[in-house]
C-alpha positions, 0 to 999 in steps of 0.5 A: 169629387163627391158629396155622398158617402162612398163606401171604402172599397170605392174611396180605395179604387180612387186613390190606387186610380191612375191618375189618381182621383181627388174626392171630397165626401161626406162621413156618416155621424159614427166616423164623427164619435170615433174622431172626436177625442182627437179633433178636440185637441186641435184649434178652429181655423177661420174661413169666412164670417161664421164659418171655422174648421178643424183639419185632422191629418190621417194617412193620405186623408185628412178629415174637416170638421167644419162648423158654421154658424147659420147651420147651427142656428137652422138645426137648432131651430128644426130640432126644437120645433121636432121635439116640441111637437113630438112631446105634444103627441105623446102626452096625447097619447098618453090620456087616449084609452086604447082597446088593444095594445097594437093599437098604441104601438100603431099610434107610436109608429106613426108619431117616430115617422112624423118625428124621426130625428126627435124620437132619438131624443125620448126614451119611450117605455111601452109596458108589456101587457098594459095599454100605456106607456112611459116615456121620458128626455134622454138628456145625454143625447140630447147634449151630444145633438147639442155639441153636434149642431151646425158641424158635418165632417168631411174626407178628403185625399186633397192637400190640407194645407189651406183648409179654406180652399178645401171649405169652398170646393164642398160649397161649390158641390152643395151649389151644383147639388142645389142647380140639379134639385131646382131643374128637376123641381123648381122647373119640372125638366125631368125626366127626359124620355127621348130616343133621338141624340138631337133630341137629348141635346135640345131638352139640355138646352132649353134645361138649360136655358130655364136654368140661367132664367132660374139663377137670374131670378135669384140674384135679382131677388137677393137685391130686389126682394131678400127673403124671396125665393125664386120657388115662391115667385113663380108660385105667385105668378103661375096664377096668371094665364095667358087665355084666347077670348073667341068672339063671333061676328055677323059675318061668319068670321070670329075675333080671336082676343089672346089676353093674359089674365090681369094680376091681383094686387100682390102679383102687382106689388111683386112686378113692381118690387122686382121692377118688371113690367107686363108686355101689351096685350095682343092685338086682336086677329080675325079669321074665318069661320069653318063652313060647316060640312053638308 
């Protein structure tokens, strides 16, 4: 299973495979238009609070239109938010006094880069000879973006008879999705640059290893700290070092003092919340000093 978008060609190898191949995909947003006379008539189905999907039968494939709640409410919020400072830029824009007309066709590309799902949204009339422009709110649109929010269709070649099970098995790909972003971001493990077979094998199991650490952070901070994330913890934490203090004596010998550097108040707060305690400082180690060379 998949959660790119394939193209035909390949969604067909893996149906004529054999043994044949299960798959579950994302669809592109024009598949959703050319559907959607036909999703209309059947009924929402609960899977779980806040969750519905719509299953539609087509040949060998079925098609679930899933629409969540939370997701709704995400995208709503980002596209306001998207809208809201692209309209602020363009009223800007539209009281500077440009010298050369490339130059407002600049400033515009730049405002479509910062807002790109936005400026789907604004019809933007340039004139032609003239250093202005006009823009305005496709309203049309942006009831088609409304109606569209927090749902995603999805393809399947996978038996449509509990559409609940179907909605689990993209959850868990969002999951495995989400554990490969946080070992190549949260944990910097790649990328792996290794020669040797023993080698590879090591760097997995120390990834690992980092990543059983990284997912029970998470659930610790879903019960100790919600509203937390394990990025922003180690954030916080990754301002206190570990540092070797080095102090000479009379007798040409030196004390090596291996400190970590004591946390601010909201790292102490932090270690409290999430009920952790720092280990005790090192005692200190002594050695002799190198003699030096004649």
């Amino acid at each position: 299973m998949d959660r790119g978008i394939p193209t035909e060609a390949v969604l067909a190898q893996m149906r004529a495979s054999d043994p044949p191949v299960s798959y579950l995909v994302g669809t592109p947003k024009g598949r959703l238009s050319r559907l959607e006379s036909k999703l209309t008539e059947l009924s929402w189905q609960g899977v779980r609070e806040g969750v519905e999907v719509k299953l539609l039968n087509e040949g060998k494939e079925v098609y679930v239109l899933a629409r969540s709640r939370d997701r709704m409410g995400k995208e709503r919020a980002m596209r306001r938010r998207q809208l809201k400072g692209l309209w602020k830029r363009l009223k800007e824009l539209q009281q500077m006094k440009f010298s050369k007309r490339d130059q407002l066709v600049m400033k515009l590309g730049a405002a479509r880069q910062q807002a790109p799902a936005a400026w789907r949204l604004v019809d933007i009339q340039v004139a032609k000879k003239a250093k202005s422009f006009e823009f305005s709110l496709r309203k049309g649109k942006l009831r088609e973006v409304r109606r569209r929010e927090g749902h995603y269709l999805l393809r399947s070649n996978l038996s449509a008879e509990n559409p609940e099970q179907l909605w689990k098995l993209y959850i868990q790909l969002t999951h495995v999705e989400e554990a490969f972003k946080n070992l190549k971001e949260d944990l910097s493990l790649r990328p792996i640059h290794h020669q040797k077979e023993h080698r590879i094998e090591a760097h997995i199991f120390v990834a690992f290893l980092a990543y059983c650490l990284h997912v029970t952070l998470h659930r610790r901070l879903r019960d100790l700290a919600p509203g937390l994330t394990p990025r922003s913890v180690l954030e916080k934490f990754s301002a206190m070092q570990m540092i070797d203090v080095h102090l000479p004596t009379t007798d040409r010998r030196e004390v090596i003092l291996t400190r970590y550097t004591q946390p601010e108040k909201d790292q102490e707060l932090l270690l409290r919340q999430l009920k952790l305690r720092l280990p005790e400082q090192p005692p200190p180690k002594i050695r002799a000093l190198k003699q030096p060379s004649a």
